[in-house]
N, C-alpha and C positions, 0 to 999 in steps of 0.2 A: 851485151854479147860476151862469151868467153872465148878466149885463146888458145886452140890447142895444137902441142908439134905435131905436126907430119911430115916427117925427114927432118929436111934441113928449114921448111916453111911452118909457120904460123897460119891456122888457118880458125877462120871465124863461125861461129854454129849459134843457134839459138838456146839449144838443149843438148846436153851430153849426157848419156847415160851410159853408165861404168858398169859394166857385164853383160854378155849375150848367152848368157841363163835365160830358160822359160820367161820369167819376170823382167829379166833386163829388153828381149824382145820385144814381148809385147806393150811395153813402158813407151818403148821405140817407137814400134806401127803405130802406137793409138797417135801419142804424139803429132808423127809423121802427118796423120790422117786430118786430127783436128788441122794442122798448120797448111794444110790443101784446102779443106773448107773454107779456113781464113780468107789465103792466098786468092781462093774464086770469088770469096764474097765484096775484095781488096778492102775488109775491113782494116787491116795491118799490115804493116810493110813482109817482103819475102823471108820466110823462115828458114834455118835447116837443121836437120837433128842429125847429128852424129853417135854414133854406138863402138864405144871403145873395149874391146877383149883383147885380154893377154894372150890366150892361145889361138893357132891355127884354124879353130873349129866353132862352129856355132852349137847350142844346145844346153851348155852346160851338164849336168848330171843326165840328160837324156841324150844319153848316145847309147850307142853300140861299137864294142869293139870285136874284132874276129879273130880269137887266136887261134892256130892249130885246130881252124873250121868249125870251131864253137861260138856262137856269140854268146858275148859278157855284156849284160847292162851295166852301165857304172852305176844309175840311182835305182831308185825307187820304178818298179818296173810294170806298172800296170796305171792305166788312164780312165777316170773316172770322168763319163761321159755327161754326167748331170754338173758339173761345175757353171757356173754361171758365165761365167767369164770367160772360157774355153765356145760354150754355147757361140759366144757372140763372135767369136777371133777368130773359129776353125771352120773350115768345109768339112762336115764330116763327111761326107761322100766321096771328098779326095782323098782323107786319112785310110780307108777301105780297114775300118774298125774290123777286128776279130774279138768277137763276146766271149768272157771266160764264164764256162760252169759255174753260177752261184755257190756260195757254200766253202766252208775251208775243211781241209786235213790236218787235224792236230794228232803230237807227238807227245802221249801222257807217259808221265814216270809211272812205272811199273807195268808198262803194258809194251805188249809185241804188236807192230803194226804199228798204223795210223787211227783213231777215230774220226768220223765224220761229223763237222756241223751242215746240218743242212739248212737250205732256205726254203721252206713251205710258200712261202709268198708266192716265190716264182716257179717253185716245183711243188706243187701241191703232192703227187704222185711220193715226194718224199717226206709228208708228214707224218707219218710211224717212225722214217729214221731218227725226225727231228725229237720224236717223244724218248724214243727210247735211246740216245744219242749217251753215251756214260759222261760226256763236254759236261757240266751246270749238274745240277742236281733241278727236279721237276719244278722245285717252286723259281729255281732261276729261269727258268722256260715262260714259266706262269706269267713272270717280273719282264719279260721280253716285251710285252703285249701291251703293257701303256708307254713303254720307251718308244716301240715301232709306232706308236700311233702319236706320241707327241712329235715324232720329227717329219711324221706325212703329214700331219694336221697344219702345224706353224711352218709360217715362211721362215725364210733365210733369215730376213728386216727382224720379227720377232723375234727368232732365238736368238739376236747378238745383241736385242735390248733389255733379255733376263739377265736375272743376280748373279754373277759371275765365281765361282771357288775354282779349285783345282779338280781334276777330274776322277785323281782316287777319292777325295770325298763326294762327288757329284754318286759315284759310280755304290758306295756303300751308303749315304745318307737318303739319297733320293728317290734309287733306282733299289737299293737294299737287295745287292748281288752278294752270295757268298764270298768269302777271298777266295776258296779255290778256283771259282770258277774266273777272278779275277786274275786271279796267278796265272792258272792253266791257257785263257783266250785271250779276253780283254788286253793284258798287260801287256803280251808279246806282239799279238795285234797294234795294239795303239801307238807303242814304240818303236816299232818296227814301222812307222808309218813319220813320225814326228822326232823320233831318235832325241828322246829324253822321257824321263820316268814321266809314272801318272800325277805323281805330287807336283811335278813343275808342268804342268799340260791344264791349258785353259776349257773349262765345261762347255763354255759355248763353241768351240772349236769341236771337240768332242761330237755334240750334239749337230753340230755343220757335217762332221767328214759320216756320222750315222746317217745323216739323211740322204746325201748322197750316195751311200752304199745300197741303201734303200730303195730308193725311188730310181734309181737309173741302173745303169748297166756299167760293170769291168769290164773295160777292154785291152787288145795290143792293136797300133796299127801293122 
């Protein structure tokens, strides 16, 4: 057992888990859960898990703050309902999910406006936008169509037991994307998600966070 203060007392726990981030949580409840199973089965003596945060507030990077009647997300702001592990931990019926429009609005150098990527998958109705989209060039469209079917097809187990590189070579050796279209989507996509380049971003992660954009739905609760 470990020691930890609580004021001016020492107090005894099984498990400590150090942050109440997303992952420090759920680290926590699974925990918690297995040690009640125990507890009922009295395979082991009584457990207790403690969850220690610095601040005030549970969530870590998923909060919301309101300033001057705006809300600001602090992290990364959208919930991706196909995650496996979310699956198992959340009621989504409590979360009362709000589904975003498939498809993103990119900002091309030399152009006025947004472009649109669309998703045909789930909007078939916009598969002309998807062709004639100025995002990729036709044959990156083309190259779309065994990448979407490699990540529908393999499990999760699968793609984390392929050959492993960095994901701007998965994305040019594999997949044989243009760079601009790398540049233009991909890049700020990807990073904008993992917050480090595609040379330090693992292919099988890559091909985890596509299948999930894939096969499930964006949400906000």
């Amino acid at each position: 057992d470990s020691l930890l203060p609580n004021g001016d007392d020492d107090e005894e726990c099984s498990i400590c888990v150090i942050g109440g981030g997303v992952s420090g949580l759920a680290a926590a409840y699974t925990a918690g859960q297995r040690h009640t199973a125990d507890d009922n089965n009295k395979t082991t003596g009584k457990k207790k898990v403690v969850l220690l945060e610095a601040s005030s507030t549970l969530g870590g990077r998923v909060q919301s703050d309101v300033v001057d009647g705006y809300t600001l997300d602090r992290g990364f702001a959208v919930f991706l309902e196909q995650y496996p592990n979310s699956r198992q931990l959340f009621d989504y019926n409590d979360l009362d999910l709000h589904r975003i429009d498939p498809g993103a609005l990119v900002k091309q150098r030399g152009r006025d406006g947004l472009s649109r990527v669309a998703d045909p998958l789930r909007r078939p109705r916009r598969l002309f936008n998807a062709i004639t989209s100025p995002v990729g060039t036709l044959m990156d469209k083309a190259r779309l169509v065994p990448l979407l079917r490699h990540v529908v097809t393999k499990s999760v187990e699968e793609m984390f037991e392929e050959e492993e590189t960095d994901t701007l070579t998965c994305l040019r050796e594999r997949w044989r994307f243009s760079d601009s279209f790398i540049d233009e989507f991909l890049s700020p996509f990807l990073e904008g998600i993992y917050l480090a380049p595609l040379s330090q971003q693992s292919s099988r992660m890559f091909h985890f966070v596509f299948k999930m954009f894939t096969v499930g739905s964006v949400s906000l609760p």
